[in-house]
C-alpha positions in Angstrom: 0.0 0.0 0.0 0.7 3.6 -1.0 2.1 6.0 1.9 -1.2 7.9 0.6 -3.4 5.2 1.0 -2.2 4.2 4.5 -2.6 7.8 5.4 -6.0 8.2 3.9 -7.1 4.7 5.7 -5.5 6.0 9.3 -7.7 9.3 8.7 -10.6 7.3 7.9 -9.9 4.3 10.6 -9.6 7.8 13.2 -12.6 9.3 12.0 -14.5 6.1 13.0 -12.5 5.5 16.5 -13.8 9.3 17.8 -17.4 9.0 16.4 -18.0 5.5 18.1 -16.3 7.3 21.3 -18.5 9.9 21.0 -21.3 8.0 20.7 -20.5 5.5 23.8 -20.0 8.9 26.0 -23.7 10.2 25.2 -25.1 6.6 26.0 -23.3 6.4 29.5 -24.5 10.4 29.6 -28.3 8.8 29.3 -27.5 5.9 30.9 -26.3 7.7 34.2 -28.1 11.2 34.1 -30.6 10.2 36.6 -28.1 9.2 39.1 -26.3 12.6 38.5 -29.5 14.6 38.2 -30.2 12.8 41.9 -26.7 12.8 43.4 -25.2 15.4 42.4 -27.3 18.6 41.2 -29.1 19.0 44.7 -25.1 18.8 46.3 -23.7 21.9 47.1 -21.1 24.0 45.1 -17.3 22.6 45.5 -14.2 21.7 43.7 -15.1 18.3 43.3 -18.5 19.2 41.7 -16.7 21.6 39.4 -14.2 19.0 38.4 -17.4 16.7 38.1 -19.1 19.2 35.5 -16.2 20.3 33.4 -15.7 16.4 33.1 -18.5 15.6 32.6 -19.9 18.5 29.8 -17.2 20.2 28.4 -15.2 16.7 27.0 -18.1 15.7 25.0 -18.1 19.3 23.3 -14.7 19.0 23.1 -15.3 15.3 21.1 -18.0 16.4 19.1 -16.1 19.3 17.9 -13.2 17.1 16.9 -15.5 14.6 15.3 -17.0 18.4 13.4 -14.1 19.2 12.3 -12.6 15.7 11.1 -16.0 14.7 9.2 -14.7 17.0 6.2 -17.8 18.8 6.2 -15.7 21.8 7.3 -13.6 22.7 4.4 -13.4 26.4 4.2 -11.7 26.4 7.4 -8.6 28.1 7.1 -5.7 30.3 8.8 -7.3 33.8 8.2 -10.3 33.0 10.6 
């Protein structure tokens, strides 16, 4: 195989690995939100519950960004922005 084709089939093999990631983290999100909703919404504000939150809602915007942007669908992404 090509250098070219083994990077295209790495790009394509990555793409696949971080949407099936993605997609495991939302189930566990359903899976366990009433726990959390019970647990820990009614808790009071602290440094473990910020850690907890961060954690637990910024990494899947962070994932489904990366997913965004390695789909293709964003091709007129560039420097000058």
């Amino acid at each position: 195989m090509s250098p070219d084709g083994r990077a295209a089939r790495d790009i394509i093999i990555s793409q696949y690995v971080t949407g099936s990631g993605l997609a495991l983290l939302l189930y566990d999100h359903l899976l366990t939100l009433s726990t959390e909703i019970e647990l820990v919404w009614p808790a009071k504000m602290s440094p473990v519950k910020c850690a907890f939150l961060v954690n637990r809602y910024f990494c899947p915007l962070v994932l489904g960004f990366i997913c965004a942007v390695n789909s293709g669908h964003w091709r007129n992404l560039n420097d000058k922005l």
